[in-house]
Structure formats: C-alpha cells, structure tokens
N, C-alpha and C positions, 0 to 999 in steps of 0.2 A: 644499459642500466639507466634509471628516469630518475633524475634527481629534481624533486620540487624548485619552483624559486627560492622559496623562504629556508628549505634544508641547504641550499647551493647558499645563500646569503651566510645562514646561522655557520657554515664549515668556512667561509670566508673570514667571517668578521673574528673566529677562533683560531683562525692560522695568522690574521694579523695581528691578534692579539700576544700569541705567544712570541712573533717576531720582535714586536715591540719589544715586552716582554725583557728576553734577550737582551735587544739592542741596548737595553737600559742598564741591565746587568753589568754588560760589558765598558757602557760607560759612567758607572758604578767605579768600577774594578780598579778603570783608566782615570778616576779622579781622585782614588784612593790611594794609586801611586803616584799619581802627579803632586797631590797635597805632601805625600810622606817623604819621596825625592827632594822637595823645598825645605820640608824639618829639616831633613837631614843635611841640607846643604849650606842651610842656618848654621847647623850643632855642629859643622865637621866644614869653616867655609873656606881653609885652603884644598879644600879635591871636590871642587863644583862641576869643576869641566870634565871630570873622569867617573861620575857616578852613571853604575850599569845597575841593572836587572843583578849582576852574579858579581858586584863588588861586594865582600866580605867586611861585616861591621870592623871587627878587630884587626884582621891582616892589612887591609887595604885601608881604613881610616884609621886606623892607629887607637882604638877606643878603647878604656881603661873603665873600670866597673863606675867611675865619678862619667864618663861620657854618656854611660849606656841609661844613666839615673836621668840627666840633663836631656838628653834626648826622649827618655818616658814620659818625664815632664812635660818637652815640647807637644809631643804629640797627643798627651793627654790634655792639653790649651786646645791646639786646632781640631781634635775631635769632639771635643766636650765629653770626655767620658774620662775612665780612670784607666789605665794600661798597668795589670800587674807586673813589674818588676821582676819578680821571683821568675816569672814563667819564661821569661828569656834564657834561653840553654846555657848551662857554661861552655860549652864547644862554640866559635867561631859562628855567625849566621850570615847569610847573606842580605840585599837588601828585597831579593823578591818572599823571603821567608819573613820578614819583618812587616813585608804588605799586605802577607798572607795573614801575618798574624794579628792587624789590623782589621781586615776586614773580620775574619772571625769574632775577633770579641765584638767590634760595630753589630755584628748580625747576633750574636748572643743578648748584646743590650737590647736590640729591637725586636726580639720574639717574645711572644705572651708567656709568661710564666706561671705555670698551673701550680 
C-alpha cells in the first residue's frame, strides 16, 4: 500500500495529536487529585500521612456533615467554581469518588451550553 508524504505527515501529526491529547488529560486528572489530596489534607490535617485513593471521607477522617460543608468550601476556593453540597451521597465516599466528582462538575462548568 503507497501512502503519499503529505497522507503519511497528516496520519502522523493526528496520532500525536491525540497522544498529546491524552497525555494532558491524564495530567488533568493527576492535578485534580493532587490539588483535592492538599484540600483535604488542609480540612482533615491530623491524617496527611495516610491519605489514599480509597480512604473514606467519614470512616477514615472522622467527617461530620460541618466537615464535608468546610471542605466544599475549600475546594470551591481552589477550583473557582461552586461544589454542590447536596450532591455528595449520604453513604460514606471515598477520596477517589470526590476527585471524580470534581472533575465532573470542572468539565460540566467548561462545556458550551446550548
């Protein structure tokens, strides 16, 4: 099969595109927990040294409905935007469910709205 130069360039410059892409996403992702790990190690700062991916807001920080307000707060400061309150589950969450739930609304505030 003969692929042009300029088809060989254009499938190039579109596979690094999407890599980039990616790559950005992921340190997206990775800065979106790094910032919300710091919230939280602010809002909750005797268990700095023990914060995982699958520490549980309320079991493992000890967090009471005045924490989880302080800490919407915080992270409504470091994102610039507003964190519904409401929308945080009455069941236990973890801290990768809270980054999750950041980026989402981050991506909800930054799409056009028809």
């Amino acid at each position: 099969m003969f692929v042009s130069a300029d088809g060989f360039y254009s499938e190039l410059t579109l596979l690094i595109t999407r890599t980039v892409n990616l790559a950005h996403m992921d340190s997206t992702d990775d800065d979106i927990a790094h910032r919300v790990f710091r919230v939280v190690s602010e809002t909750f700062p005797d268990t700095v040294s023990s914060l995982e991916h699958g520490t549980m807001i309320r079991r493992d920080l000890g967090a009471d409905s005045m924490h989880l307000i302080s800490l919407m707060i915080a992270l409504d400061s470091e994102f610039d935007t507003e964190f519904a309150v409401d929308q945080i589950p009455d069941h236990d969450v973890d801290l990768e469910w809270i980054c999750r739930f950041v980026s989402s609304t981050l991506a909800a505030h930054q799409s056009p709205r028809s």
